[in-house]
N, C-alpha and C positions, 0 to 999 in steps of 0.2 A: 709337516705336509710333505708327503711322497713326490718326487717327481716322477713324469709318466717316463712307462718303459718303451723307450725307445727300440727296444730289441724284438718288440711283439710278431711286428714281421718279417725278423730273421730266420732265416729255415738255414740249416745248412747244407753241405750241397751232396751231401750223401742220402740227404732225406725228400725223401719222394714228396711232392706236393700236390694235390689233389688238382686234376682239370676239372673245369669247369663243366658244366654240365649245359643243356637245352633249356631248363630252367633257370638257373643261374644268367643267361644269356638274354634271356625274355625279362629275366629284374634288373638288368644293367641297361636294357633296352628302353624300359620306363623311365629312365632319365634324361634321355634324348626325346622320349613324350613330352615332358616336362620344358625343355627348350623350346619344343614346336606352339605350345601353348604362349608362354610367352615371348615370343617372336609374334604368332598373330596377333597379339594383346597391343604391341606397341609399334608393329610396322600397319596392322591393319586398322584395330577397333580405334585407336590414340589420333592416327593418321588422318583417317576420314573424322572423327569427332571435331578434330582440329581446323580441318579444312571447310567439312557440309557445315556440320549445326554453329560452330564461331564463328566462322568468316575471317580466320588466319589466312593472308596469302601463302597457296601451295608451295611456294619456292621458301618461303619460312620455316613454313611449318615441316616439307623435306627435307630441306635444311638442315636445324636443330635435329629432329630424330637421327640425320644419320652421321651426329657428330661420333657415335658413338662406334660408327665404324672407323675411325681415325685413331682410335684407342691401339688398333691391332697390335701396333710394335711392340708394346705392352708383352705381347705375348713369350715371346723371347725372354723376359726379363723372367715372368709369373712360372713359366717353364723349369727355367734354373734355379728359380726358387725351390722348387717342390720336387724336384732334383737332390739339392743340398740340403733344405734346413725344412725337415718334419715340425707338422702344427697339428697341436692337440695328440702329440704320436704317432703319425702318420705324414707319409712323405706324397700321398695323393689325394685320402677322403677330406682330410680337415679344410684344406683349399676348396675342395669342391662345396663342402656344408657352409662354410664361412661365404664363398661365391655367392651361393643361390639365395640365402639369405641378403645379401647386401642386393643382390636384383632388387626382387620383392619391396625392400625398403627402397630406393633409388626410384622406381618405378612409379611406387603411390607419390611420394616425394614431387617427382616429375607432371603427377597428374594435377596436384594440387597447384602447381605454377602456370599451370594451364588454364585451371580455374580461374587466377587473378588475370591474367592474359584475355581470356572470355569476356570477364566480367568487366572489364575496361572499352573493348573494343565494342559490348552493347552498349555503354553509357557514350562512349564518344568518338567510337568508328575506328579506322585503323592510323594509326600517326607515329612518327617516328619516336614519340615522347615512349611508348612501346620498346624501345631496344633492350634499355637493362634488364626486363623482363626475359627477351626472350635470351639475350648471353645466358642469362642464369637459369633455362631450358637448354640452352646448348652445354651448359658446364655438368645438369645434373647428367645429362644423355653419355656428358663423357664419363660420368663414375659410373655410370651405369654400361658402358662399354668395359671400365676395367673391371668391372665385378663380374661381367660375362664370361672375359677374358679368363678372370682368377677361377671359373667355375667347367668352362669348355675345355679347355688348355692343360689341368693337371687330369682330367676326367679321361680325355683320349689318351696320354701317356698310361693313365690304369690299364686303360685296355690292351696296351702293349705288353706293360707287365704282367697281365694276367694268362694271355693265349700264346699259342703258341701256333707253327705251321699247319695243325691237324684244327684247331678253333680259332683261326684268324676268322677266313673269307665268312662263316657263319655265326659267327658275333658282329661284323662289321655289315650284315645285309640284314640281320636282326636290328642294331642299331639305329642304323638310318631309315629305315622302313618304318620303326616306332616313331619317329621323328613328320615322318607326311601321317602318321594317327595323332601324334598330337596336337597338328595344327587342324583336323577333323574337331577334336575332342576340344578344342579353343572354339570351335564356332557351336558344338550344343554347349559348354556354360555359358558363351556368349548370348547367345539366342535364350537361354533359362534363365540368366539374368536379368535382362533386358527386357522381355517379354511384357511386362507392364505399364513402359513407356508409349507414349502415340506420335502420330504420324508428327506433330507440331509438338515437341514437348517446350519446356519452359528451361531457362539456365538452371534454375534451382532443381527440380525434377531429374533433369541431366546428367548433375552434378551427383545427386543421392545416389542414381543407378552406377553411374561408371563410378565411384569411388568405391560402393557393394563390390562391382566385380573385381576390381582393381585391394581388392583387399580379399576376396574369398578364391579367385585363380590362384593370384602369388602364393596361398596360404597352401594350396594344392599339392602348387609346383613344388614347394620348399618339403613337404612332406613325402612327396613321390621319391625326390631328391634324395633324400636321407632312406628312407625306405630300400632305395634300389642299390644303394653302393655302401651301406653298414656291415659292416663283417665282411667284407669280399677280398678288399687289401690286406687283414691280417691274414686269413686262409688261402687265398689263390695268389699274391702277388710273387715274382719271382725276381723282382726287382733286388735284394740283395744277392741272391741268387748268382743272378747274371753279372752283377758288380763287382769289378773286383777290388775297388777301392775304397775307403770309408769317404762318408760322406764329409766330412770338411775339407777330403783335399778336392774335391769339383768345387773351386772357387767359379764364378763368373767369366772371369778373361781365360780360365781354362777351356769351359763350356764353347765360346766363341774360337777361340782356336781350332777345336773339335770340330765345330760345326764349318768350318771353311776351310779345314784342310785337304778336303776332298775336291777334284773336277765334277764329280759325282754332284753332290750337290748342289752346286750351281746350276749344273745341267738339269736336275730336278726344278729347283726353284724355275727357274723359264720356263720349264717345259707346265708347269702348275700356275704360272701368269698367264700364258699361251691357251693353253685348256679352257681354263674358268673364264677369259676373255670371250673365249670364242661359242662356250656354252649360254650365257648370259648376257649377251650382247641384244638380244630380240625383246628382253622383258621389257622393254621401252617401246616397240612398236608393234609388236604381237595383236593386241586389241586394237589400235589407231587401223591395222594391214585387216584384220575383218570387218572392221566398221568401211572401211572405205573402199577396199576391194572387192569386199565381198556383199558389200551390205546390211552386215550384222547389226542388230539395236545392239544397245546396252546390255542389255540381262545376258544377250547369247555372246558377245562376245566376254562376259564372265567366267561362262561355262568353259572358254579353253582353259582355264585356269587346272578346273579340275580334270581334263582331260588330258592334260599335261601332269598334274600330281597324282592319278592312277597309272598312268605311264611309265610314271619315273620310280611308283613304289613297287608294281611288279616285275621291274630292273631292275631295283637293289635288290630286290629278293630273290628270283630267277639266279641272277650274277651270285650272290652270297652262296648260296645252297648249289648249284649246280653248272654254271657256267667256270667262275671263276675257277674253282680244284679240279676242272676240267683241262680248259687250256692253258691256265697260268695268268699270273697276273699283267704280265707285259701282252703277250698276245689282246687278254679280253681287253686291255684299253685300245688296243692299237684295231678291232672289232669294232669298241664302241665310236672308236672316232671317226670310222668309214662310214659307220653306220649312220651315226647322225650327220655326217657329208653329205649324205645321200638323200636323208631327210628334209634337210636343208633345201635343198633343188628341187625335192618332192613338194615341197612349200611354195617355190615360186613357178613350179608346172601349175599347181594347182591354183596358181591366182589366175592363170589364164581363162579359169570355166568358169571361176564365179561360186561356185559352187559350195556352201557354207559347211556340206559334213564332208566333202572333201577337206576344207582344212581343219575339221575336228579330228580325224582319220589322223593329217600330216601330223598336228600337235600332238595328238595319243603318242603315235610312232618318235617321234622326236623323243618325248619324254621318256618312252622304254630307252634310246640311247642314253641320255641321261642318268639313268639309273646305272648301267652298264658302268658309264663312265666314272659315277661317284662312289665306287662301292671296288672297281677296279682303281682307282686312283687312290683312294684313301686304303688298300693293302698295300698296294707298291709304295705307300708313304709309308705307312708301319715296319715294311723289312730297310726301308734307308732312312732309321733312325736306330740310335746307339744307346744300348740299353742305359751306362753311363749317367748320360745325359738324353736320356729320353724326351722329359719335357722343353727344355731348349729346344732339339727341335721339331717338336710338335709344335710350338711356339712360333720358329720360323717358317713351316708350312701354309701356320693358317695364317701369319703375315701375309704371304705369297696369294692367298684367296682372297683375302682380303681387299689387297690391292687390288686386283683384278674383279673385282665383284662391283667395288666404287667406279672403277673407270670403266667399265662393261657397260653400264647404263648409260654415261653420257658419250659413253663412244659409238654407241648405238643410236643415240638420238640424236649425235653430231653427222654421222651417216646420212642418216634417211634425209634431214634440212640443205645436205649437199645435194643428194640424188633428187631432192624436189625442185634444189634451184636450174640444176643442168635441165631438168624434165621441162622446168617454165620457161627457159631461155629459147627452147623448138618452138613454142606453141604460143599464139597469139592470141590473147585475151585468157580469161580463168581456167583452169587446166582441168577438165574434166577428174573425178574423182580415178573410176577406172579407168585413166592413163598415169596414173601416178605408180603403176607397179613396179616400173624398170627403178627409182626412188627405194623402194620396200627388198626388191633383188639386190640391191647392192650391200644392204645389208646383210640379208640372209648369206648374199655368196662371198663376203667376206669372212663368214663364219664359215662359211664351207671350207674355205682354203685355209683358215687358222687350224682346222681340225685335220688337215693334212700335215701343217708343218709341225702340231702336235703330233703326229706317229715319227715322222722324222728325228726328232728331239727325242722320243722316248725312247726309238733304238738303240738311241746312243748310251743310255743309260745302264749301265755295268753292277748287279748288288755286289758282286761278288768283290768288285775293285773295290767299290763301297768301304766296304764294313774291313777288309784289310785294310787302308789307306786310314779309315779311323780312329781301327786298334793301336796301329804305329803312332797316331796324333794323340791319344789319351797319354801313351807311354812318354813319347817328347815332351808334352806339355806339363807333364805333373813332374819331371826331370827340372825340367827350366824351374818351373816353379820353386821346387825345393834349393835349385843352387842360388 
């Protein structure tokens, strides 16, 4: 039996390697569809199934799903892996194929625990005799965190390997642009799945429908998956390329070396808790701020949802193709952060009319910031990572989001419970609905000032000192190592 040829993706460096093309861009983009799908599948359809039709308490059933954001550190480690030690021959796709398949399975896995979780609290209500259940929903969410991990993590390191200055900013607004279509594309199979069930279904009925979709999405994803990134790393990758050392001397505690030897990076990493804190800190009171300030039922305050995710995808896009190779990366973020400052303020002008497509207008506009920002942040993270060790840190970036993604929500909602107790403490007897805005501003304009000390932080940011300070740390540290 042959072993695989490990050398499949060496090009040497006299020999030209083909760029990527608009197409090729658009099938690497199908991957990130593939994400958006199932992210809806298990933050939305899982979520609400958990909470409406079983009667899980929300803070449970929150809970366990977002153990799997806890996973992140993970990333660092899955980084350096697919850095140093090629699987199935490859030092990017086989992670990826291996990832998306362990979803899929993790996923169904996880819905099935839910079933017996259901099935318990119809027969005799919710009771703590319930825990070991749900730890072992909280432990699947965590493999299924590291299988995102192993799938997200070596997948954007491709994309570094693959582009170059002339196909960054328009593979990276192709990307994530595909990514708000496949969370599109999760609600018609959702809805074509589903379609059969009624208003009152039964556990058993429930159970049929979401385990179909829960087995014919993942089956999707895993196939878009493989589809979109087969042949791409042996033809475009530039990863040895750019390498100048073989892969067994990037041990680990090399990697980390690399990744800390720089001010630079530091100064990124806060400057990417700062950002993500201050962009996502609303998704916790965004619908509560139009049901109560504005008036909004239920169904409409839904709809910001999607007037926010058309906002923010003709921002990646916009930004990708023509903003970004315009001003540059540092400018468009330090753009998009004013921009959404501005938005921000524009949000709590606008609580003052009342007015409900006044705040569909703000949230559209916010969301075009959004996009701006996401699509400008993730190339300025592509040129301050080291081809070396690419996946390390890509690894520690999406640490850094990570982190900031989990405490964005409760920092958000720890906000608004202050600004409503200071708002009660004036006012005697129950606090009218609309006077609870200066509560909802305090949020918003702590994001506003987070997105100023974000352009702050990001001026500081040097690539150029970067990627010197690097080279000299790859060269030190493989030194040390060897004596």
């Amino acid at each position: 039996m042959s072993s695989p040829d490990l050398t499949d993706g060496y090009v040497a460096p006299d020999q030209a390697i083909p760029k990527i093309g608009l197409f090729t861009m658009l099938r690497l983009g199908v991957f990130n569809m593939g994400l958006g799908i199932m992210s809806l599948l298990t933050l939305g359809v899982l979520n609400r199934v958990m909470i409406d039709e079983l009667r899980v308490p929300a803070l449970v059933a929150a809970g366990a799903i977002a153990v799997h954001q806890f996973m992140a550190p993970a990333r660092i480690w899955i980084g350096q892996m697919s850095d140093s030690k090629p699987l199935f021959g490859y030092h990017r796709s086989g992670y990826i194929w291996l990832g998306i398949v362990s979803m899929a399975v993790t996923a169904f896995i996880a819905v099935q625990i839910v079933w017996q979780i259901g099935s318990r609290v119809e027969a005799s209500g919710w009771s703590s005799g319930l825990s070991p259940w749900v730890g072992l929903l909280a432990f699947e969410f965590a493999l299924y965190g590291l299988a995102l991990s192993s799938t997200s993590t070596p997948f954007t390191a491709l994309l570094v390997d693959v582009s170059d200055d002339e196909t960054q900013s328009k593979l990276v607004g192709i990307g994530w642009g595909m990514l708000m279509v496949g969370i599109v594309s999760g609600v018609i199979i959702t809805t074509i799945v589903l379609k059969s069930l009624g208003d009152t279904p039964t556990l058993d009925e429930l159970r049929s429908s979401i385990n179909r979709l829960f087995i014919i999405a993942p089956s999707i994803v895993c196939g878009l998956a493989i589809l979109s990134t087969f042949g791409i790393e042996k033809k475009y990758s530039r990863l040895q390329q750019r390498s100048r050392q073989r892969d067994d001397q990037i041990t680990f505690g090399t990697a980390i070396k690399v990744l800390t030897a720089s001010r630079q990076t530091g100064l990124f990493f806060i400057f990417l808790l700062v950002l993500s804190l201050s962009l996502f800190m609303q998704d916790a009171v965004l619908e509560p701020y139009g049901g109560q300030i504005f008036g909004m039922a239920i169904a409409e305050t839904t709809q910001l949802n999607a007037y926010f995710g058309m906002g923010t995808l003709f921002g990646i896009v916009a930004t990708g193709f023509f903003l970004a190779p315009r001003l540059g990366k540092k400018r468009t973020i330090k753009f998009g952060c004013l921009w959404a400052s501005f938005c921000l303020i524009l949000l709590i002008v606008f609580g003052t009319t009342g007015d409900p497509r006044q705040l569909m207008l703000g949230v559209g506009l916010f969301g075009l910031a959004s996009g701006v920002l996401t699509t400008g942040s993730i190339l300025l993270l592509l040129d301050l990572t080291v081809a070396e060790v690419a996946g390390t840190f890509i690894g520690a970036w999406g640490l850094a989001q990570a982190i900031a993604r989990g405490t964005a929500t409760v920092l958000g909602g720890s906000l608004l419970s202050l600004g409503k107790g200071v708002v009660e403490s004036f006012v005697v007897g129950p606090v009218p609905d609309e006077q609870l805005l200066p509560a909802y501003g305090l949020v918003f304009g702590t994001q506003a000032v987070g997105m100023l000390i974000a352009v702050a932080i990001v001026s500081r940011v040097n690539i150029r000192e970067f990627q010197t300070t690097a080279k000299n740390a790859i060269a030190t540290a493989l030194e040390s190592d060897m004596d």
